[in-house]
Backbone atoms as SQL, in Angstrom:
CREATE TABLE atoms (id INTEGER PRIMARY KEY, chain TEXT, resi INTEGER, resn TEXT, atom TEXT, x REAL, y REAL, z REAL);
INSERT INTO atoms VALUES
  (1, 'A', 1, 'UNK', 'N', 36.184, -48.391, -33.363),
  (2, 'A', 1, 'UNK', 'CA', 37.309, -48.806, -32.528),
  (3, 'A', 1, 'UNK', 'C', 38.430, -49.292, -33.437),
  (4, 'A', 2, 'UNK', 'N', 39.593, -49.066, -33.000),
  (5, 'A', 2, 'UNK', 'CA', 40.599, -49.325, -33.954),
  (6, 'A', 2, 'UNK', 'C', 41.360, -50.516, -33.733),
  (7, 'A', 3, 'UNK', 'N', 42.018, -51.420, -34.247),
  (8, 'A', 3, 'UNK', 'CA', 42.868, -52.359, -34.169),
  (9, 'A', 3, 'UNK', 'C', 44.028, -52.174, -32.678),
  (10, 'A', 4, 'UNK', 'N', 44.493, -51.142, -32.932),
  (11, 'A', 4, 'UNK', 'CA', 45.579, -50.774, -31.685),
  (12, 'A', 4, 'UNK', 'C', 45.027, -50.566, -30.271),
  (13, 'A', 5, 'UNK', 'N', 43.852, -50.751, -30.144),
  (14, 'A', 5, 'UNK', 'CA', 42.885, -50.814, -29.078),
  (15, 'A', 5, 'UNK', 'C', 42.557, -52.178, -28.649),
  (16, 'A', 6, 'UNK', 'N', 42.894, -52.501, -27.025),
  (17, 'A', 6, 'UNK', 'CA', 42.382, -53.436, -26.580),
  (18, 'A', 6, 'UNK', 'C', 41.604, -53.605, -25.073),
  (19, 'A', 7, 'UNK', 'N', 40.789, -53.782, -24.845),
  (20, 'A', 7, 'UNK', 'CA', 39.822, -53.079, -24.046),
  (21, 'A', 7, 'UNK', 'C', 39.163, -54.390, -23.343),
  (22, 'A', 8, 'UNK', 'N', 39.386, -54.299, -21.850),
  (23, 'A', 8, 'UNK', 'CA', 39.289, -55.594, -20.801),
  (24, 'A', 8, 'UNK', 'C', 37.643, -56.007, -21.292),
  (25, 'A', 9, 'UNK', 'N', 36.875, -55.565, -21.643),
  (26, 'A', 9, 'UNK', 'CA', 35.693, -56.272, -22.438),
  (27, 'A', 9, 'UNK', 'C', 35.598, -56.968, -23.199),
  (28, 'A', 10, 'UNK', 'N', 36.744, -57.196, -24.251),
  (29, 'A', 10, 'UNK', 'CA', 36.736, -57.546, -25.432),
  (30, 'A', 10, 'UNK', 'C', 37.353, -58.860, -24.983),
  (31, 'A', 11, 'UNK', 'N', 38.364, -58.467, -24.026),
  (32, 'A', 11, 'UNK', 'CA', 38.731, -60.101, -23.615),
  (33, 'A', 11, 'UNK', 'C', 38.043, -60.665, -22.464),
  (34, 'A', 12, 'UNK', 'N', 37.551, -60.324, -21.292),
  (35, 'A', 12, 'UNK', 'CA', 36.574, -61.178, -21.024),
  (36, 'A', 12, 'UNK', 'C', 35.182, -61.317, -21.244),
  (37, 'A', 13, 'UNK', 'N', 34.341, -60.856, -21.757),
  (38, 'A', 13, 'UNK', 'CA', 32.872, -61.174, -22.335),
  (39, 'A', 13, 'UNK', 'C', 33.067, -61.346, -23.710),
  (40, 'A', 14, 'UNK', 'N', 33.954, -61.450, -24.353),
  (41, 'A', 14, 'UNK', 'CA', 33.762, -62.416, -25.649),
  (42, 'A', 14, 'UNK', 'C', 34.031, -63.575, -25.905),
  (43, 'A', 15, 'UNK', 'N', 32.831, -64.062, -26.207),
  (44, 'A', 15, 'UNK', 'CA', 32.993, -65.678, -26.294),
  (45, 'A', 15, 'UNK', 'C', 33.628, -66.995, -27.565),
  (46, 'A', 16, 'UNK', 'N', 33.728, -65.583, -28.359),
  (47, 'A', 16, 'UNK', 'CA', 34.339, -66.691, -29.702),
  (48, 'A', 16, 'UNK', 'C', 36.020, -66.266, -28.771),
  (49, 'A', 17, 'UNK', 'N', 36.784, -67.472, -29.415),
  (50, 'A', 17, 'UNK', 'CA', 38.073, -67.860, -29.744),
  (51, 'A', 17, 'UNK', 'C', 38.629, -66.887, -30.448),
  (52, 'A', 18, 'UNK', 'N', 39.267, -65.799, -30.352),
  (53, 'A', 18, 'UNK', 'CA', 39.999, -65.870, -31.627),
  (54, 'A', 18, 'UNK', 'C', 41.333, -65.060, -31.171),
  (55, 'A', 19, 'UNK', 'N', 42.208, -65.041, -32.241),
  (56, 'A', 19, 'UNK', 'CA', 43.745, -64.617, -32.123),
  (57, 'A', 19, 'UNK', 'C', 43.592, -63.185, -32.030),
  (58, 'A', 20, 'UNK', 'N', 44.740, -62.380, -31.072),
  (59, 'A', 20, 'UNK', 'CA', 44.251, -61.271, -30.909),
  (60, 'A', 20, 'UNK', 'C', 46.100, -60.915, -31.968),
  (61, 'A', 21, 'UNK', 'N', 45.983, -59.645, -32.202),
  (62, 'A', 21, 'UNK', 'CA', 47.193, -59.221, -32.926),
  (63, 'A', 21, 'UNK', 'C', 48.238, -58.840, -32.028),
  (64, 'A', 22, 'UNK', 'N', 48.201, -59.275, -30.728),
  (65, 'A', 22, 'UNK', 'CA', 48.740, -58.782, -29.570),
  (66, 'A', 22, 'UNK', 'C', 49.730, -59.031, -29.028),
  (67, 'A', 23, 'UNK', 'N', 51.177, -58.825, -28.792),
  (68, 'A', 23, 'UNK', 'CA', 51.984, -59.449, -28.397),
  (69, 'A', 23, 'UNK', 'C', 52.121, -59.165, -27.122),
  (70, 'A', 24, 'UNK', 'N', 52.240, -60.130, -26.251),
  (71, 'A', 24, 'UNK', 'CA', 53.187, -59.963, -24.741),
  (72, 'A', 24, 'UNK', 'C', 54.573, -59.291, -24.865),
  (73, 'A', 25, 'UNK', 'N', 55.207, -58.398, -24.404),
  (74, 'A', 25, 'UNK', 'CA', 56.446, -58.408, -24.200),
  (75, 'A', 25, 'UNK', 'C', 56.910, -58.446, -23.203),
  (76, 'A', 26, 'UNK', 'N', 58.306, -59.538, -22.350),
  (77, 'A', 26, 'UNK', 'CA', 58.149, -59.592, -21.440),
  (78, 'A', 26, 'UNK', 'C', 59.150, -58.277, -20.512),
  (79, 'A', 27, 'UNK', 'N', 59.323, -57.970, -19.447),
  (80, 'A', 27, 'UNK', 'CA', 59.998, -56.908, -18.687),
  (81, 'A', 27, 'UNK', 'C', 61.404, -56.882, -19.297),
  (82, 'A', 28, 'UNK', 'N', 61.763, -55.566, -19.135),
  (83, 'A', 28, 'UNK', 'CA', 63.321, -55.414, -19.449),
  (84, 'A', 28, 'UNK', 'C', 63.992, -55.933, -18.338),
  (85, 'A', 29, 'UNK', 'N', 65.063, -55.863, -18.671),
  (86, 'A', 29, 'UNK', 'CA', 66.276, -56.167, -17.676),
  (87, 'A', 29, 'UNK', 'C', 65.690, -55.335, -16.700),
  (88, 'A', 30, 'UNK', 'N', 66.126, -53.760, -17.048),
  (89, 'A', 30, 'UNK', 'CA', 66.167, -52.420, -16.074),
  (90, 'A', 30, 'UNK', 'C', 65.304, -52.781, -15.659),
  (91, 'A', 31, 'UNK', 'N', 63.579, -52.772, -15.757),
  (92, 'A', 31, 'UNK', 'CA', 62.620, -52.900, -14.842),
  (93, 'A', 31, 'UNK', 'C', 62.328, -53.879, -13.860),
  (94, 'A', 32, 'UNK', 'N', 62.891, -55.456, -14.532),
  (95, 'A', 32, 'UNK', 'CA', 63.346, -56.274, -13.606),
  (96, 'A', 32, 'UNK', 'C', 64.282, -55.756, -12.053),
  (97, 'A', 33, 'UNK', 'N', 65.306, -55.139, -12.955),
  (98, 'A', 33, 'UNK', 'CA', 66.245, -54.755, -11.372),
  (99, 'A', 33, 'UNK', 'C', 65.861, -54.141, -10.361),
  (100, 'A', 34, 'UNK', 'N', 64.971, -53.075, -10.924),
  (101, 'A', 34, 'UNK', 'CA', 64.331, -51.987, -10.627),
  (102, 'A', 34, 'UNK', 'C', 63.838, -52.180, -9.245),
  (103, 'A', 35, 'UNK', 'N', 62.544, -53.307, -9.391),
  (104, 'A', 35, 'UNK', 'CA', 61.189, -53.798, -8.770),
  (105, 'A', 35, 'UNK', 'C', 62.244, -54.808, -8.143),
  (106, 'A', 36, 'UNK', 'N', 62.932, -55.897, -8.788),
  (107, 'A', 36, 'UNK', 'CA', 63.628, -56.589, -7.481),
  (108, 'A', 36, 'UNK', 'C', 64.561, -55.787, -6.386),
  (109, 'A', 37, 'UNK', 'N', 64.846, -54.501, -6.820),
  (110, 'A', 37, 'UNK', 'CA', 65.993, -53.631, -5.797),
  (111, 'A', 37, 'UNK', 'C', 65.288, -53.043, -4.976),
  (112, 'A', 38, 'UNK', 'N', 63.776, -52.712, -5.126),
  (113, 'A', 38, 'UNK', 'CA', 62.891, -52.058, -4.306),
  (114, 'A', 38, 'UNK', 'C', 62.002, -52.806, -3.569),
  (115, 'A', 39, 'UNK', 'N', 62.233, -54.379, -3.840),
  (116, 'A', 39, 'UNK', 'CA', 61.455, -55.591, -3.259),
  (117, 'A', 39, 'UNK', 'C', 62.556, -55.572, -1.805),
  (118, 'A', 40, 'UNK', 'N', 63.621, -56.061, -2.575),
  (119, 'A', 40, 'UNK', 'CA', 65.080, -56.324, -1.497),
  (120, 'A', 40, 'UNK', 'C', 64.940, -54.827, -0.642),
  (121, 'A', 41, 'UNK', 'N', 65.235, -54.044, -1.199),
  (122, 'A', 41, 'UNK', 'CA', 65.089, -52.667, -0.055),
  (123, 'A', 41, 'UNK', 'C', 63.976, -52.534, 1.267),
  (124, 'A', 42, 'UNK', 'N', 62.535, -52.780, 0.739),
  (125, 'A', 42, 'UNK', 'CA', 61.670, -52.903, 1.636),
  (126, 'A', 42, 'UNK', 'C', 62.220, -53.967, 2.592),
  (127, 'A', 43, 'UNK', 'N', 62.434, -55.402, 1.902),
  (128, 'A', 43, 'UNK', 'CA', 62.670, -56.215, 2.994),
  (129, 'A', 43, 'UNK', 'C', 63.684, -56.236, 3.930),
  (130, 'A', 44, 'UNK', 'N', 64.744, -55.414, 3.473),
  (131, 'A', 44, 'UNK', 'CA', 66.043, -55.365, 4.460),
  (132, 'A', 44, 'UNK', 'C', 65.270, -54.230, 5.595),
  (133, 'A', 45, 'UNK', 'N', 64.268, -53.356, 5.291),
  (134, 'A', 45, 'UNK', 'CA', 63.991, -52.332, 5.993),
  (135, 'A', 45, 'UNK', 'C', 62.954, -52.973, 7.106),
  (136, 'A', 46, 'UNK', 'N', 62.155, -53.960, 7.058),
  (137, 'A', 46, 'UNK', 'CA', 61.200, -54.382, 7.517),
  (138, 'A', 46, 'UNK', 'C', 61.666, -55.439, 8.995),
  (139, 'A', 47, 'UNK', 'N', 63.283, -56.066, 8.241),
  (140, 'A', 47, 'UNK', 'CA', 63.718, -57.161, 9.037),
  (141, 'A', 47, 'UNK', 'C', 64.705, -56.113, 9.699),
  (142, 'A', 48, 'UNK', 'N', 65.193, -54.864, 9.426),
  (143, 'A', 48, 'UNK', 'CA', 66.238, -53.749, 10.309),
  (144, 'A', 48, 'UNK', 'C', 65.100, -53.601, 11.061),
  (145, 'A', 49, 'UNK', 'N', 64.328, -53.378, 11.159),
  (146, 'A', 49, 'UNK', 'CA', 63.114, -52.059, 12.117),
  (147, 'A', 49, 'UNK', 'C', 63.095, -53.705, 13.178),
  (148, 'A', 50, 'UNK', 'N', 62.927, -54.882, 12.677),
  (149, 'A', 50, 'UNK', 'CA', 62.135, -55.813, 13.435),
  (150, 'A', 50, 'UNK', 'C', 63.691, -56.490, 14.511),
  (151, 'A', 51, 'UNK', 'N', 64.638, -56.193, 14.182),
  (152, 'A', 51, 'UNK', 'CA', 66.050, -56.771, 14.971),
  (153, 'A', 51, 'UNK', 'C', 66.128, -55.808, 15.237),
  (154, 'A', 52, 'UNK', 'N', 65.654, -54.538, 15.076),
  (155, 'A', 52, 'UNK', 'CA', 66.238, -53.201, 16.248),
  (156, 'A', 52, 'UNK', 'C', 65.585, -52.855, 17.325),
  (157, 'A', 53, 'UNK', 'N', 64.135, -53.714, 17.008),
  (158, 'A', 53, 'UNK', 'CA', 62.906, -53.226, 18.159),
  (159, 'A', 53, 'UNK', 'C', 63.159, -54.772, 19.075),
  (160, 'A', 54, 'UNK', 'N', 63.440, -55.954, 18.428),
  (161, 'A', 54, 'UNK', 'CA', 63.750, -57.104, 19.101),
  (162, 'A', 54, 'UNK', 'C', 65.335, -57.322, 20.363),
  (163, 'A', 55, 'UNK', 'N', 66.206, -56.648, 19.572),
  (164, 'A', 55, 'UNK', 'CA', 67.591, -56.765, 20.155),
  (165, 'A', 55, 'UNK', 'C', 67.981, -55.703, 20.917),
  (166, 'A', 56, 'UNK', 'N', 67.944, -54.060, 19.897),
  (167, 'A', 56, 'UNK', 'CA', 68.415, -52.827, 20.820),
  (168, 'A', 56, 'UNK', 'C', 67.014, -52.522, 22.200),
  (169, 'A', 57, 'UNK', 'N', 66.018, -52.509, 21.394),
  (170, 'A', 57, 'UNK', 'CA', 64.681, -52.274, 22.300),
  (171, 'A', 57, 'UNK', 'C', 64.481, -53.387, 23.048),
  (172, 'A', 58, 'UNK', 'N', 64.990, -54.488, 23.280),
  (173, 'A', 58, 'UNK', 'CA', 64.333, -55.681, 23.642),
  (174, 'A', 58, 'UNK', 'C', 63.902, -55.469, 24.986),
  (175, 'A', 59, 'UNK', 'N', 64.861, -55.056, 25.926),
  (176, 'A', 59, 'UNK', 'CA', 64.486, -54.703, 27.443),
  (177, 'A', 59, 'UNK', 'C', 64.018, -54.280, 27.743),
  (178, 'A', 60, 'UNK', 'N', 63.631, -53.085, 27.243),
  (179, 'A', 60, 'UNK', 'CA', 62.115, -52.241, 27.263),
  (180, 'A', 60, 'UNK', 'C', 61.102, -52.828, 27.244),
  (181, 'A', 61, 'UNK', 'N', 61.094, -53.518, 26.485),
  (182, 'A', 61, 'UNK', 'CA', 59.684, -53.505, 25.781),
  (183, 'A', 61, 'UNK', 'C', 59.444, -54.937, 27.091),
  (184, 'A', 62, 'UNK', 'N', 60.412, -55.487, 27.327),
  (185, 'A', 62, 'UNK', 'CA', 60.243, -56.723, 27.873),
  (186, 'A', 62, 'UNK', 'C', 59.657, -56.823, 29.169),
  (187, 'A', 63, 'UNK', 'N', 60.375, -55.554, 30.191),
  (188, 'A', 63, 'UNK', 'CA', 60.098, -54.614, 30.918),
  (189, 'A', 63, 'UNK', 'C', 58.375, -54.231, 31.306),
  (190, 'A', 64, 'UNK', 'N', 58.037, -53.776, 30.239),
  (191, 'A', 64, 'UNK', 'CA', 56.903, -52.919, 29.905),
  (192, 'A', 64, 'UNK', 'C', 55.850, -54.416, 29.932),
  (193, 'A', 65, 'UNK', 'N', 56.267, -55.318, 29.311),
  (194, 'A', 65, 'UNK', 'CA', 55.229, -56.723, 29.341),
  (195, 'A', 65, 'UNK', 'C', 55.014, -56.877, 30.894),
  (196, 'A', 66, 'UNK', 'N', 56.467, -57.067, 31.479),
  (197, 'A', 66, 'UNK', 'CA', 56.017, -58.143, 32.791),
  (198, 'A', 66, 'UNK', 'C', 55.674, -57.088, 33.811),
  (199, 'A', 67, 'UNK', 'N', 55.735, -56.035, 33.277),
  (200, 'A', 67, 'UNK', 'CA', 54.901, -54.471, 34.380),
  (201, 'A', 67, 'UNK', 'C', 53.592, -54.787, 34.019),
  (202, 'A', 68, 'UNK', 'N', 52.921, -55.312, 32.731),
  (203, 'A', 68, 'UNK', 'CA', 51.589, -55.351, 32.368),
  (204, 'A', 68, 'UNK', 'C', 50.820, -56.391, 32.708),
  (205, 'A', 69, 'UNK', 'N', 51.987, -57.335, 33.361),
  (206, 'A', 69, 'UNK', 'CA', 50.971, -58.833, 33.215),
  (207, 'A', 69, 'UNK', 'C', 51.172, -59.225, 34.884),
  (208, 'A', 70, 'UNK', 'N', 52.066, -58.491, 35.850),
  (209, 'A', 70, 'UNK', 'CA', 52.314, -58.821, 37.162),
  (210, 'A', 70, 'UNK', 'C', 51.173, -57.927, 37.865),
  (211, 'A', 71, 'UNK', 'N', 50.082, -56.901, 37.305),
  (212, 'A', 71, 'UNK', 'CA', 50.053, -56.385, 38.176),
  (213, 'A', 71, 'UNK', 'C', 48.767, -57.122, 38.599),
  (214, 'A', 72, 'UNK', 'N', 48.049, -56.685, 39.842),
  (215, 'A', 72, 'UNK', 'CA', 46.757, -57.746, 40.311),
  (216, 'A', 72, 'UNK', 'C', 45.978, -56.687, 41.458),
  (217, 'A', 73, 'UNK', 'N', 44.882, -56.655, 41.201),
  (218, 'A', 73, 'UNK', 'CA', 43.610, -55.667, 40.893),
  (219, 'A', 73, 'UNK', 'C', 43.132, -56.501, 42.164),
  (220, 'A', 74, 'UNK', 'N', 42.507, -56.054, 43.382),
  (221, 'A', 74, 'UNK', 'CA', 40.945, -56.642, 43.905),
  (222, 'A', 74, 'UNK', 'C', 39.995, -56.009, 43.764),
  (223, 'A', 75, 'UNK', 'N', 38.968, -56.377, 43.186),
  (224, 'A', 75, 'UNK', 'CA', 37.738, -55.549, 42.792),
  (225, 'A', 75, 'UNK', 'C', 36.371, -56.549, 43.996),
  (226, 'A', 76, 'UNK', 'N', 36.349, -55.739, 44.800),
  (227, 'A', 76, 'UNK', 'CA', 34.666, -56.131, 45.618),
  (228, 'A', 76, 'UNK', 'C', 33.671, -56.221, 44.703),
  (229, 'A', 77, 'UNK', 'N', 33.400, -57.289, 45.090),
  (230, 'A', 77, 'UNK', 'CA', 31.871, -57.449, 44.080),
  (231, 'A', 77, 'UNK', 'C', 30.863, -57.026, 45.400),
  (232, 'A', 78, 'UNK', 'N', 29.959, -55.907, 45.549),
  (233, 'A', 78, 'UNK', 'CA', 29.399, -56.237, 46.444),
  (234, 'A', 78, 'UNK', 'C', 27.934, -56.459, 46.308),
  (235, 'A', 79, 'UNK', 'N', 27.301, -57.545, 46.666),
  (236, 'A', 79, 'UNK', 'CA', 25.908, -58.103, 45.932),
  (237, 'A', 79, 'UNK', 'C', 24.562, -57.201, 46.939),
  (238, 'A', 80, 'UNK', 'N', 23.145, -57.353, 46.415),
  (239, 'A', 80, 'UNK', 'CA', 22.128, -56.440, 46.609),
  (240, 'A', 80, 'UNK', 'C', 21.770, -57.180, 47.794),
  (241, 'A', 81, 'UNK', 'N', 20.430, -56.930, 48.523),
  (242, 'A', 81, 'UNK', 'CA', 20.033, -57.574, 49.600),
  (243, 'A', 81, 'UNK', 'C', 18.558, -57.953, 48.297),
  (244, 'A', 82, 'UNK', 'N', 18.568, -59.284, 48.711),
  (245, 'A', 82, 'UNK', 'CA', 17.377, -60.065, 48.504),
  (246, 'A', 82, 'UNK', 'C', 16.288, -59.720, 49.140),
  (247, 'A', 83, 'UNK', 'N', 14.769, -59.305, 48.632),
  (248, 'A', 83, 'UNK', 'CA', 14.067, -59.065, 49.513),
  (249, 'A', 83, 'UNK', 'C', 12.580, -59.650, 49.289),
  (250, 'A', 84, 'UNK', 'N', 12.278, -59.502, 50.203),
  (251, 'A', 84, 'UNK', 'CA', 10.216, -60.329, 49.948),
  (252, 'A', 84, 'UNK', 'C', 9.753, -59.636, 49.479),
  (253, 'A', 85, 'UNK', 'N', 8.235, -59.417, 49.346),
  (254, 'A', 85, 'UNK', 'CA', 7.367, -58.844, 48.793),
  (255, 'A', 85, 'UNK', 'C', 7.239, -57.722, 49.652),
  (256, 'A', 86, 'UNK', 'N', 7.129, -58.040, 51.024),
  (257, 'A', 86, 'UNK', 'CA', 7.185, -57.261, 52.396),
  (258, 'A', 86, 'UNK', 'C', 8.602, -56.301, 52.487),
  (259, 'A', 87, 'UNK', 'N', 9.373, -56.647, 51.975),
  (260, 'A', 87, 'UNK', 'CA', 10.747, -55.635, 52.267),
  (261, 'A', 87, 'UNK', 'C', 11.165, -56.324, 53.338),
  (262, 'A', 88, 'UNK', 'N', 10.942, -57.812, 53.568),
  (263, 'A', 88, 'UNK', 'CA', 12.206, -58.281, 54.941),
  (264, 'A', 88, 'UNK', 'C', 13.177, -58.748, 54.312),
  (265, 'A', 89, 'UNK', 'N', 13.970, -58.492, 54.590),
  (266, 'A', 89, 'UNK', 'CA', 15.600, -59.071, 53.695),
  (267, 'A', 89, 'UNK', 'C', 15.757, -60.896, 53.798),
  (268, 'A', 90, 'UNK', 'N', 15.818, -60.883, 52.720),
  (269, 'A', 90, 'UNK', 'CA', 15.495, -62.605, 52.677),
  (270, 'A', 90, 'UNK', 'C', 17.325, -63.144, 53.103),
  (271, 'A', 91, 'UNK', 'N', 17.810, -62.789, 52.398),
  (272, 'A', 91, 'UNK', 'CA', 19.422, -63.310, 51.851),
  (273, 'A', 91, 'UNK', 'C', 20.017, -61.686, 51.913),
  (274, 'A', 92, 'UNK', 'N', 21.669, -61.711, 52.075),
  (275, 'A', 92, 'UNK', 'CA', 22.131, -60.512, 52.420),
  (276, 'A', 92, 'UNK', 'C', 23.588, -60.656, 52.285),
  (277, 'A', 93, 'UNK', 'N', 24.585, -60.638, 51.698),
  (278, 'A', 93, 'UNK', 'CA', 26.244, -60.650, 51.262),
  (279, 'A', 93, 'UNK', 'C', 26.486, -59.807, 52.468),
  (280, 'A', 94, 'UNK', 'N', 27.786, -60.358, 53.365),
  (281, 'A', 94, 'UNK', 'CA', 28.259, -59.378, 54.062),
  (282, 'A', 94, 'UNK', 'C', 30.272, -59.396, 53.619);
């Protein structure tokens, strides 16, 4: 293995200390701008989609809620006949 080689083993399962020949360098400018212009882009896109579905769509959608939550169902429960051992109906739901 050569010096210009550095290999995620070597730095975490080795247990001595020692200085590696390695320098950090930190981001350029350009790549800085880069990743912050494509950070800012997503987020302007995320908060456009979310004020266009909130403000232009709002009535719709608002619409579509209180159509979902007004409406009201009767469902018959209708229960079995209770019976003896004999088959005379003990208890009976009418």
């Amino acid at each position: 293995m050569s010096r210009n080689e550095l290999n995620v083993e070597d730095l975490v399962f080795n247990d001595e200390q020692q200085e590696s020949d390695y320098l950090e360098l930190p981001l350029s400018r350009q790549t800085f701008l880069l990743v912050a212009g494509a950070v800012i882009l997503v987020g302007l896109l995320a908060f456009g989609r979310a004020g266009f579905l909130g403000f232009v769509r709002g009535g719709f959608y608002t619409s579509r809620a209180n159509a979902n939550v007004g409406k009201e169902i009767v469902l018959p429960a209708p229960r079995g006949i209770i019976a003896d051992r004999f088959g005379r109906a003990l208890s009976a739901s009418f």
